[in-house]
PQR file with spaces between the fields and no chain letter, atoms N, CA, C, O and H, PARSE charges and radii, in Angstrom:
ATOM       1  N    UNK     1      -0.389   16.217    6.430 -0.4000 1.5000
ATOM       2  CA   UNK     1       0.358   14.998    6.686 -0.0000 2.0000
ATOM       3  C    UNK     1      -0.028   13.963    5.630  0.5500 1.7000
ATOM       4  O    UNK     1      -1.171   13.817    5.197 -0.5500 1.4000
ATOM       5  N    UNK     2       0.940   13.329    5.299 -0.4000 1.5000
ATOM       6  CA   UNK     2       0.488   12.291    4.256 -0.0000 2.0000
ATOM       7  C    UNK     2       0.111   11.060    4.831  0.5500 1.7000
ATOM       8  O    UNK     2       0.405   10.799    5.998 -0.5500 1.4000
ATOM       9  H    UNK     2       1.868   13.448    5.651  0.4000 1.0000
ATOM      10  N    UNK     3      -0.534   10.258    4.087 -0.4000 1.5000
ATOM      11  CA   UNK     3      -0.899    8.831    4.650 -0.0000 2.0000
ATOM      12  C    UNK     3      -0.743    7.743    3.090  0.5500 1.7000
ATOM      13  O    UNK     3      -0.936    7.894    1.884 -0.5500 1.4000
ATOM      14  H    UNK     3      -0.772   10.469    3.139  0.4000 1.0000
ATOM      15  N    UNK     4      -0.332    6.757    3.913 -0.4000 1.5000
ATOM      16  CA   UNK     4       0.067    5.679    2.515 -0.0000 2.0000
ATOM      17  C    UNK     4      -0.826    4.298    2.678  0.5500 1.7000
ATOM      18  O    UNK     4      -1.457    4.003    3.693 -0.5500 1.4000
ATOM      19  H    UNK     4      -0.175    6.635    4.893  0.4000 1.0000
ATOM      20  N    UNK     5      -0.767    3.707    1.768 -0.4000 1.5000
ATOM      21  CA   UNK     5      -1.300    2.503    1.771 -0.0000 2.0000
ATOM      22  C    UNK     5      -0.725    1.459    0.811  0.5500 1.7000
ATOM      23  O    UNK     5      -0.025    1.893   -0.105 -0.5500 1.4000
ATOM      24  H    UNK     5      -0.255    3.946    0.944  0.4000 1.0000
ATOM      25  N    UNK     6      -0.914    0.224    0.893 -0.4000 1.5000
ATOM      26  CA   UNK     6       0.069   -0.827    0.181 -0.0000 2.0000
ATOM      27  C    UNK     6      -1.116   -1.439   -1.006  0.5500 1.7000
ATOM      28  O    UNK     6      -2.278   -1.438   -0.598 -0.5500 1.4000
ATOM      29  H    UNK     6      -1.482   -0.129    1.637  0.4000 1.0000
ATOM      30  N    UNK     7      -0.916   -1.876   -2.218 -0.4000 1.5000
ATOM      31  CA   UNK     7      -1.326   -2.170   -2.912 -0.0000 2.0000
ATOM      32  C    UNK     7      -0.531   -3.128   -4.143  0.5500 1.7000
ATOM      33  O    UNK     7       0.651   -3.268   -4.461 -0.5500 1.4000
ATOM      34  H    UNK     7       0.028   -1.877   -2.550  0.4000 1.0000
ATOM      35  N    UNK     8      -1.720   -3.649   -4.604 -0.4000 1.5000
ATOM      36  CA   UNK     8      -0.620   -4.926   -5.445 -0.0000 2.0000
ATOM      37  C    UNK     8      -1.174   -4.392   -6.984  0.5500 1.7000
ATOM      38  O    UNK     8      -2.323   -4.129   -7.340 -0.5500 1.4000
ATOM      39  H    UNK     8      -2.680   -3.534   -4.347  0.4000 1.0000
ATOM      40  N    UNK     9       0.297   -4.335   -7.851 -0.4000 1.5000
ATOM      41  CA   UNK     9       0.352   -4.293   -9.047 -0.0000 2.0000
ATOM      42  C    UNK     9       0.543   -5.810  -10.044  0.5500 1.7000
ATOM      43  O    UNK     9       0.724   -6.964   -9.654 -0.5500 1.4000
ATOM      44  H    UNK     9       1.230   -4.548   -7.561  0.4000 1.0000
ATOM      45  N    UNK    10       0.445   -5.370  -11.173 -0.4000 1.5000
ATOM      46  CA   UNK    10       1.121   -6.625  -12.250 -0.0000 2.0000
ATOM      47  C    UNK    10       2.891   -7.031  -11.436  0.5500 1.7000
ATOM      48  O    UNK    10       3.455   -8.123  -11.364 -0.5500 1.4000
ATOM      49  H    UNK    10       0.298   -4.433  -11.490  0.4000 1.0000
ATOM      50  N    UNK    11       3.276   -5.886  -11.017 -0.4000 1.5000
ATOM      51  CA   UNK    11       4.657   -5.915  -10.645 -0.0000 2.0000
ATOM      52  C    UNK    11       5.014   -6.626   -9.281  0.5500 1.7000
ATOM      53  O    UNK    11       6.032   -7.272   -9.031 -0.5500 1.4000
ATOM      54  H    UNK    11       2.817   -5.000  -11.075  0.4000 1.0000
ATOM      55  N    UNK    12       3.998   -6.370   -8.502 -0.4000 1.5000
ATOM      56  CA   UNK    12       3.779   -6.860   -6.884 -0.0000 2.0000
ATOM      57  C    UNK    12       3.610   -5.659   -6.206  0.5500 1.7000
ATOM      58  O    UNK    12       3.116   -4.596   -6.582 -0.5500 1.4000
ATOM      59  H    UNK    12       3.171   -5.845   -8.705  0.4000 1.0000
ATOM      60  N    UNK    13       4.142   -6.028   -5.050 -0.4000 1.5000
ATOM      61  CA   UNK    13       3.172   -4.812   -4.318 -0.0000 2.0000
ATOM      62  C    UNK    13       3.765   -3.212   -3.743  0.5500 1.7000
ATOM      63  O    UNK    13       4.961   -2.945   -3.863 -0.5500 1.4000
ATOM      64  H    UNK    13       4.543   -6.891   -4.744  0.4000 1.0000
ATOM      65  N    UNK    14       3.131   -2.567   -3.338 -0.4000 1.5000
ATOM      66  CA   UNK    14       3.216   -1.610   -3.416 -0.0000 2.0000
ATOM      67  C    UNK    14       3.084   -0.900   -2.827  0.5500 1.7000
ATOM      68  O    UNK    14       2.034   -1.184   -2.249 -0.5500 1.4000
ATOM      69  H    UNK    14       2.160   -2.785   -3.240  0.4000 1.0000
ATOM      70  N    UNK    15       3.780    0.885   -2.101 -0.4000 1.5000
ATOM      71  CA   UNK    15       3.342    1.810   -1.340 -0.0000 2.0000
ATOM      72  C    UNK    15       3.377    2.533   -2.435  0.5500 1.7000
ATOM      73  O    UNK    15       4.099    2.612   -3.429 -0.5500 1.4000
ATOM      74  H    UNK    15       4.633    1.115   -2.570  0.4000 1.0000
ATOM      75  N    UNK    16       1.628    3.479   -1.680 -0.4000 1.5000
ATOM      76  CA   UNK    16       0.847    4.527   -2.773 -0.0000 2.0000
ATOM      77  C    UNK    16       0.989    5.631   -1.799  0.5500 1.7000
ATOM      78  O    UNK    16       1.326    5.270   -0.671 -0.5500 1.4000
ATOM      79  H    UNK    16       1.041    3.414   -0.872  0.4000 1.0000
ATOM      80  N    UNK    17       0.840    6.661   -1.949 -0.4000 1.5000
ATOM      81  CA   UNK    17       0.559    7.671   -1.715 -0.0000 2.0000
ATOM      82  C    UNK    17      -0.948    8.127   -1.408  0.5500 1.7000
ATOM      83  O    UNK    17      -1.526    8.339   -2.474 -0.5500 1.4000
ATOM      84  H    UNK    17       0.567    6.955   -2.865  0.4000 1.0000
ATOM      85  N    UNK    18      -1.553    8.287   -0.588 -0.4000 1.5000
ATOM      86  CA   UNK    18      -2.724    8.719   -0.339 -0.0000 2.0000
ATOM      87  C    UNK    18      -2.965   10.299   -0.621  0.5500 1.7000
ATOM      88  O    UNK    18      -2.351   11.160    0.009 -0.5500 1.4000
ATOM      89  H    UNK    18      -1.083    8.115    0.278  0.4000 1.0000
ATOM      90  N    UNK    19      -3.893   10.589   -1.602 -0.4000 1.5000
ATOM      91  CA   UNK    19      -4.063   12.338   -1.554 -0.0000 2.0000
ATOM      92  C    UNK    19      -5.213   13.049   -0.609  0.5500 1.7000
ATOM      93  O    UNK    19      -6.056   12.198   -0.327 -0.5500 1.4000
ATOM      94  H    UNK    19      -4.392    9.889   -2.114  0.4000 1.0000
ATOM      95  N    UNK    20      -5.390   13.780   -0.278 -0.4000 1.5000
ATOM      96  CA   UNK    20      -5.832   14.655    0.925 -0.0000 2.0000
ATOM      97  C    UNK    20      -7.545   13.750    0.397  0.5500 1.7000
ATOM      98  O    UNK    20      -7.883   13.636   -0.781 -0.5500 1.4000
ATOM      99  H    UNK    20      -4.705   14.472   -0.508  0.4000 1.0000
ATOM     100  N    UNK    21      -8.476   13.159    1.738 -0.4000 1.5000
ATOM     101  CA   UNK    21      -9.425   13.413    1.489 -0.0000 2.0000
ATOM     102  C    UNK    21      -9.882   11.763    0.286  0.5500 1.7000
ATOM     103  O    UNK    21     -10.932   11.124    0.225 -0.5500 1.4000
ATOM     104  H    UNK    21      -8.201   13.252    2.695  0.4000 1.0000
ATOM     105  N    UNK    22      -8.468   11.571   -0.532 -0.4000 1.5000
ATOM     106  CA   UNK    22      -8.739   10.285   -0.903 -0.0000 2.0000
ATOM     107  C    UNK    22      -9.382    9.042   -0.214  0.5500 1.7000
ATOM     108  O    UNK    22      -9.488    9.454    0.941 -0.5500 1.4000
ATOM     109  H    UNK    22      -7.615   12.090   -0.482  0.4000 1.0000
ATOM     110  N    UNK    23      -9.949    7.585   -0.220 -0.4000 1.5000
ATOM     111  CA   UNK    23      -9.994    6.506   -0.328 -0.0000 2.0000
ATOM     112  C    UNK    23      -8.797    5.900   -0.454  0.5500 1.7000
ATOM     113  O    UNK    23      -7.918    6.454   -1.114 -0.5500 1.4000
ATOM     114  H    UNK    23      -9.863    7.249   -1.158  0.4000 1.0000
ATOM     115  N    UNK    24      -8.562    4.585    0.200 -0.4000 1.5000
ATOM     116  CA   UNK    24      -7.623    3.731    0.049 -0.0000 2.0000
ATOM     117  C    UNK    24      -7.793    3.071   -1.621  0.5500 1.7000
ATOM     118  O    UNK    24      -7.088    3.074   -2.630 -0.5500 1.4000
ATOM     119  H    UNK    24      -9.277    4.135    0.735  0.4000 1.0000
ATOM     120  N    UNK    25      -8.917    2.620   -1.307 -0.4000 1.5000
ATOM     121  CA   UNK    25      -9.684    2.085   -2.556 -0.0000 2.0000
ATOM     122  C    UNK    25      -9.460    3.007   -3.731  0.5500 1.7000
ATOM     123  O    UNK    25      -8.869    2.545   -4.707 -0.5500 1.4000
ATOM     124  H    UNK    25      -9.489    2.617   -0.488  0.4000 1.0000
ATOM     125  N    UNK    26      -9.778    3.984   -3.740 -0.4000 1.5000
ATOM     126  CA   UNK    26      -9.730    4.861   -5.219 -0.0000 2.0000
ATOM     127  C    UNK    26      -8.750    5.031   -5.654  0.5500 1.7000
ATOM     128  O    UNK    26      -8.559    5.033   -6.870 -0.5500 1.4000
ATOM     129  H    UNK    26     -10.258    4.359   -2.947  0.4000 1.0000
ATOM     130  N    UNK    27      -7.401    5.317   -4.352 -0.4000 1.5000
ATOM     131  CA   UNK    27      -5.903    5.323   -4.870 -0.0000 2.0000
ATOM     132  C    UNK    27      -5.480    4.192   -5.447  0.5500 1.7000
ATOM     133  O    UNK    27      -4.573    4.256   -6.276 -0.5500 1.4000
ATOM     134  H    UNK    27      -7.556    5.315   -3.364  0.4000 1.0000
ATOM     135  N    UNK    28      -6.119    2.859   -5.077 -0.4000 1.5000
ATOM     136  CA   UNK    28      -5.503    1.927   -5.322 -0.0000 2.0000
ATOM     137  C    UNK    28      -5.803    1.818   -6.946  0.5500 1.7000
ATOM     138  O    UNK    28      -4.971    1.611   -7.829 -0.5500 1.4000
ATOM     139  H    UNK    28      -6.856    2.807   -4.403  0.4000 1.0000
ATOM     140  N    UNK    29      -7.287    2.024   -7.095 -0.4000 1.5000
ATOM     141  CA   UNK    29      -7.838    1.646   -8.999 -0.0000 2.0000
ATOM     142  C    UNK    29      -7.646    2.941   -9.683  0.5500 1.7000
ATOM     143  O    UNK    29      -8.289    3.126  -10.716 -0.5500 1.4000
ATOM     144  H    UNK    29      -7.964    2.192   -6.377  0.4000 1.0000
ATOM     145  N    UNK    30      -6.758    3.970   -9.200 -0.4000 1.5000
ATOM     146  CA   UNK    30      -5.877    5.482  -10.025 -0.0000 2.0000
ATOM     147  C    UNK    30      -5.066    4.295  -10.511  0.5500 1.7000
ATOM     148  O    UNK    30      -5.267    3.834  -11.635 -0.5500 1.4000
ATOM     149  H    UNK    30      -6.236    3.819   -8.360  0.4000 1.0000
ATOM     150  N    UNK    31      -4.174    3.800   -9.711 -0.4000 1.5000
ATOM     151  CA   UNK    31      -2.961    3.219   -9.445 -0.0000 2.0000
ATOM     152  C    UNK    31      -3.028    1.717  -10.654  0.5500 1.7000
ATOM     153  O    UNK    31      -2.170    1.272  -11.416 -0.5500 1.4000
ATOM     154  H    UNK    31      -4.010    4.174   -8.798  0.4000 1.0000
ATOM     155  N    UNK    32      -4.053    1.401  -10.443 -0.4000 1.5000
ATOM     156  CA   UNK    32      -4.359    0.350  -11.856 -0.0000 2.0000
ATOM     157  C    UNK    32      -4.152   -1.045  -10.769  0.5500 1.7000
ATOM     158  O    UNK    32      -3.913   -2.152  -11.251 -0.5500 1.4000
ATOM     159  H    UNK    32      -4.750    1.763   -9.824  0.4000 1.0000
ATOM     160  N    UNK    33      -4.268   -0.848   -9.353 -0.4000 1.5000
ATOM     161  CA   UNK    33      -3.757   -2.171   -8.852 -0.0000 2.0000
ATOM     162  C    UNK    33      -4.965   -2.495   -8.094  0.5500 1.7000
ATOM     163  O    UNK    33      -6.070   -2.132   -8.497 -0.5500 1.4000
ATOM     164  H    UNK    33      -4.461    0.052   -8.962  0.4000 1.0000
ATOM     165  N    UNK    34      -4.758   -3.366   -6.683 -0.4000 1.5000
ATOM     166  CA   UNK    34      -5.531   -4.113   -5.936 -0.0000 2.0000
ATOM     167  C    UNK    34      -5.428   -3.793   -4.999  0.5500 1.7000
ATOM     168  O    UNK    34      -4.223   -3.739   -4.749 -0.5500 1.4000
ATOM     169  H    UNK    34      -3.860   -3.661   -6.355  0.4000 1.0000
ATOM     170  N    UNK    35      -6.354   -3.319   -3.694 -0.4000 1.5000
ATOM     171  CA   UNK    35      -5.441   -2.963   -2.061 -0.0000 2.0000
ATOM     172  C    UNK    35      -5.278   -4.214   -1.671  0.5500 1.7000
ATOM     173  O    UNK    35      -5.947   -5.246   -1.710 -0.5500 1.4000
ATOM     174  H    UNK    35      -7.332   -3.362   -3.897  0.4000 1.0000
ATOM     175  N    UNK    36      -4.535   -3.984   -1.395 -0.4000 1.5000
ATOM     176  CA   UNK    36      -3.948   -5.028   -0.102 -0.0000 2.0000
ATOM     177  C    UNK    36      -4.036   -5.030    1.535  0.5500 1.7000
ATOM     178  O    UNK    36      -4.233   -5.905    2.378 -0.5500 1.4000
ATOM     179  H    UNK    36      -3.991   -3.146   -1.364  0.4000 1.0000
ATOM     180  N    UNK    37      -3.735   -3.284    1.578 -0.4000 1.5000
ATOM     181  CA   UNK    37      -3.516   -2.963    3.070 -0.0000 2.0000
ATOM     182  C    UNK    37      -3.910   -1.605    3.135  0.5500 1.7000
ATOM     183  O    UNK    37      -2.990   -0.870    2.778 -0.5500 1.4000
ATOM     184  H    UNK    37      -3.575   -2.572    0.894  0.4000 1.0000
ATOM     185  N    UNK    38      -5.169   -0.872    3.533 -0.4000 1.5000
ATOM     186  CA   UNK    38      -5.390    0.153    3.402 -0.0000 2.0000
ATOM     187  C    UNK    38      -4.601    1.331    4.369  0.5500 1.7000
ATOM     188  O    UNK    38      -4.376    2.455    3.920 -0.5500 1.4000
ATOM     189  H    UNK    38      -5.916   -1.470    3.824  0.4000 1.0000
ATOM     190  N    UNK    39      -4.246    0.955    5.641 -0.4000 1.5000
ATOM     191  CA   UNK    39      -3.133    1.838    6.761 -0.0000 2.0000
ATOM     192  C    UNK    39      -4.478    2.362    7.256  0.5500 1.7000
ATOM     193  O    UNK    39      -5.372    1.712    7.799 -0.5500 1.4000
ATOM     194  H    UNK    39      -4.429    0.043    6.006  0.4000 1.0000
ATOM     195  N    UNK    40      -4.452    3.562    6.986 -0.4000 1.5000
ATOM     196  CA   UNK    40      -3.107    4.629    6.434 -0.0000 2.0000
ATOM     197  C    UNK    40      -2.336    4.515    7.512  0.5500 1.7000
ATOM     198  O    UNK    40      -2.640    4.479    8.704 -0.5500 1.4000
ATOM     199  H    UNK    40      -3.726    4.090    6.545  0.4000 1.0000
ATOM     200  N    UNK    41      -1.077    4.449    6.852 -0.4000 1.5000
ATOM     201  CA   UNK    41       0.262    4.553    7.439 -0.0000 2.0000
ATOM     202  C    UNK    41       0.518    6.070    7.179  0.5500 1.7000
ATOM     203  O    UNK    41       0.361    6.621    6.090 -0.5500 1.4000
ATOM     204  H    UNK    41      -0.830    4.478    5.884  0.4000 1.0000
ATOM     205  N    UNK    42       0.970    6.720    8.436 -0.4000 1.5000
ATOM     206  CA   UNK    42       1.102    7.737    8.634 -0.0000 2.0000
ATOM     207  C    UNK    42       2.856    8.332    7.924  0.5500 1.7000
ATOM     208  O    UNK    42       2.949    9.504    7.559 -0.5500 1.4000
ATOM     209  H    UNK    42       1.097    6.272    9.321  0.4000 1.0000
ATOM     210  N    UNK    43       3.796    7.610    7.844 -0.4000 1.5000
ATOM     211  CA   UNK    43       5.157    7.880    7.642 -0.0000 2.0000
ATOM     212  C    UNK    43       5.271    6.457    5.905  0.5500 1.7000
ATOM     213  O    UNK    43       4.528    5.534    5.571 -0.5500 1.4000
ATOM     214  H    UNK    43       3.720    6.658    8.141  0.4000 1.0000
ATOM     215  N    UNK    44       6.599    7.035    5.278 -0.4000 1.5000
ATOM     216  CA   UNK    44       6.314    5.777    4.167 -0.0000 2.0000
ATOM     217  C    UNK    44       6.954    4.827    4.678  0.5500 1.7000
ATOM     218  O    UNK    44       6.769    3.738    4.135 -0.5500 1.4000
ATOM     219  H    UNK    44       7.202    7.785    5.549  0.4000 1.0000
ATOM     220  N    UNK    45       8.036    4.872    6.023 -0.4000 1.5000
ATOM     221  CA   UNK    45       8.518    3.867    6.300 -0.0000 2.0000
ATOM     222  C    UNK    45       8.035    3.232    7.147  0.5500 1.7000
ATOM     223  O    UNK    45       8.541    2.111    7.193 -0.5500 1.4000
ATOM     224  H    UNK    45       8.186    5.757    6.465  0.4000 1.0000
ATOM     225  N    UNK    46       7.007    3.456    8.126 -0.4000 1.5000
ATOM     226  CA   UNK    46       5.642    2.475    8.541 -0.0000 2.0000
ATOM     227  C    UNK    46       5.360    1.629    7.066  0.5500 1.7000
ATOM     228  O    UNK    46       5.743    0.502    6.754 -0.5500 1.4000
ATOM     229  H    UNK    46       6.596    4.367    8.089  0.4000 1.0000
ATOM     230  N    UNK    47       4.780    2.327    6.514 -0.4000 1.5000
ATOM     231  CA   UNK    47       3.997    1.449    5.430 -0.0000 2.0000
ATOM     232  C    UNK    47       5.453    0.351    4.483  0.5500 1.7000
ATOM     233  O    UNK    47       5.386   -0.575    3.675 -0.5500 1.4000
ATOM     234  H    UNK    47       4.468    3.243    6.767  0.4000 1.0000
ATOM     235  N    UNK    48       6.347    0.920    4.982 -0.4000 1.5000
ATOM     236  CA   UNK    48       7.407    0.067    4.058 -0.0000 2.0000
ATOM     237  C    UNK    48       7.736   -1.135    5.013  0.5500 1.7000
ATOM     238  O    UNK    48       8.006   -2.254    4.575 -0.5500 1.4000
ATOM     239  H    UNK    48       6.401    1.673    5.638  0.4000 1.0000
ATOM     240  N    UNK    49       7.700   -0.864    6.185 -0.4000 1.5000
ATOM     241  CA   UNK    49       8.009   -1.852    7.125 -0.0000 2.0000
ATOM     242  C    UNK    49       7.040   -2.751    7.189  0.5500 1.7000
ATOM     243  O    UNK    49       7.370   -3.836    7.668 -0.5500 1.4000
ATOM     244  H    UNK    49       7.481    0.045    6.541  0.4000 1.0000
ATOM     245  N    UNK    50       5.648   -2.588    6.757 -0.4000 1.5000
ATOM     246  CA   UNK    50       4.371   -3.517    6.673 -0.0000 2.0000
ATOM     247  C    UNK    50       4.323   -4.251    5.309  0.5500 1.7000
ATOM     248  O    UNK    50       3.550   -5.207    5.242 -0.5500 1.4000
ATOM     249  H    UNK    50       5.380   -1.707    6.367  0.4000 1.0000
ATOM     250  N    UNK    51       4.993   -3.952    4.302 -0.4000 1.5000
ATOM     251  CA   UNK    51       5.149   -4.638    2.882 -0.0000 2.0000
ATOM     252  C    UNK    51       6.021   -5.088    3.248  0.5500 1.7000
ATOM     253  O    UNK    51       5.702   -6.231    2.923 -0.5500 1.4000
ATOM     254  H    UNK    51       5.620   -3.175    4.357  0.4000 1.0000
ATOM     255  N    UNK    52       7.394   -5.263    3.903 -0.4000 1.5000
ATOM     256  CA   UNK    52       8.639   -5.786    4.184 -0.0000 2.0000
ATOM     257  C    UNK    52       8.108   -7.024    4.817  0.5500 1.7000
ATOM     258  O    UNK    52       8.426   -8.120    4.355 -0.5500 1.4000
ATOM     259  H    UNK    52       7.653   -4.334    4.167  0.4000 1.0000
ATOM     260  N    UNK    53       6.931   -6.864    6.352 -0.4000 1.5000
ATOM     261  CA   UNK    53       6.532   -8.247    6.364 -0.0000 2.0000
ATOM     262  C    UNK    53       5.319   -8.909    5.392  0.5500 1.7000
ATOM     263  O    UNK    53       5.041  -10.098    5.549 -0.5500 1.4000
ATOM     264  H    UNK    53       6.673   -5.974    6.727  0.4000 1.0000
ATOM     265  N    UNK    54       4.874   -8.404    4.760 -0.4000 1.5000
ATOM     266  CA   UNK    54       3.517   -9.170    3.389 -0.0000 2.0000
ATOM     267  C    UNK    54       4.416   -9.263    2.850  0.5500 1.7000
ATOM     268  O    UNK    54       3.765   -9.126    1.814 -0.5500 1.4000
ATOM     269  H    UNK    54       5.100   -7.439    4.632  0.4000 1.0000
ATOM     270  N    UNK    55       5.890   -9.434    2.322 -0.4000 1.5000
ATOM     271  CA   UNK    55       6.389  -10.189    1.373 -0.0000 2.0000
ATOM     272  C    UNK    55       7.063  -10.918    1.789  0.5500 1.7000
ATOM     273  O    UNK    55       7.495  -11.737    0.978 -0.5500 1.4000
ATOM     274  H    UNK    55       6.418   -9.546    3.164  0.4000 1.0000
ATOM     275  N    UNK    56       7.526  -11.041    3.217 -0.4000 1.5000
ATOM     276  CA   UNK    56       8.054  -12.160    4.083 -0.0000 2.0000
ATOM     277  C    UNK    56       6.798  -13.124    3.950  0.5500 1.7000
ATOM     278  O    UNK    56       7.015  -14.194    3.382 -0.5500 1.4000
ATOM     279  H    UNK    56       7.176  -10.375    3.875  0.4000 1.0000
ATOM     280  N    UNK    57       5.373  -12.846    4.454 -0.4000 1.5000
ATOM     281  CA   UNK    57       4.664  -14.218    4.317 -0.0000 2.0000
ATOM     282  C    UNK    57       4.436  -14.551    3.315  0.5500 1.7000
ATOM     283  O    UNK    57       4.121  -15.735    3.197 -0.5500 1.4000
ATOM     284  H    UNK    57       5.196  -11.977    4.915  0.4000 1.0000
ATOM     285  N    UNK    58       4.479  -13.653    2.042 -0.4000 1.5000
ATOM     286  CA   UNK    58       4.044  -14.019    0.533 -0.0000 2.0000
ATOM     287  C    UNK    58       5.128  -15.084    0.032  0.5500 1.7000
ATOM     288  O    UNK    58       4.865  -15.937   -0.816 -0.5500 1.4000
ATOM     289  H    UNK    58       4.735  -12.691    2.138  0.4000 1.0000
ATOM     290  N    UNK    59       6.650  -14.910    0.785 -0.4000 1.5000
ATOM     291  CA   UNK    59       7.731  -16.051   -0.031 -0.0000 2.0000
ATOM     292  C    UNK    59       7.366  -17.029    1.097  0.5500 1.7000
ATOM     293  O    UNK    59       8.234  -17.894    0.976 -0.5500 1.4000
ATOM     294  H    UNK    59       6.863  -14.218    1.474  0.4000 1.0000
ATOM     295  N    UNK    60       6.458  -17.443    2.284 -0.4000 1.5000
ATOM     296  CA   UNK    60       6.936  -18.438    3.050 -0.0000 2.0000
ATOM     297  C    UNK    60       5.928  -19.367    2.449  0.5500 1.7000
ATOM     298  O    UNK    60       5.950  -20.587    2.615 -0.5500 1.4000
ATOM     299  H    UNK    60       5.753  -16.741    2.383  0.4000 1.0000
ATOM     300  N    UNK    61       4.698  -18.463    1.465 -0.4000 1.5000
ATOM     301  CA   UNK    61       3.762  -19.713    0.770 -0.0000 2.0000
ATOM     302  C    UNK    61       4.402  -20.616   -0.274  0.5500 1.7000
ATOM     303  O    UNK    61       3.749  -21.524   -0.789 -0.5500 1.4000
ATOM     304  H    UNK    61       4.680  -17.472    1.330  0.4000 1.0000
């Protein structure tokens, strides 16, 4: 089963892919970014629905 986690790039943020046995953390500095939200989110659209609201509060700053 896969597990995801959200992370912030130069670009903004992000769902990663978690690999078997990975860290949130390690995927995130493969990834060249920052965690944000480690989950694991079990489905990508859990984890998409949790960046959908971190960028709802990110535009209400």
């Amino acid at each position: 089963m896969a597990n995801y986690a959200i992370i912030e790039i130069e670009a903004g943020f992000e769902v990663i892919d978690l690999l078997p046995g990975q860290s949130a953390e390690d995927a995130a500095a493969a990834q060249g970014g920052a965690l944000v939200d480690p989950g694991p989110y079990h489905s990508f659209e859990d984890a998409n629905d949790a960046l959908d609201q971190l960028e709802v509060v990110e535009d209400e700053d």
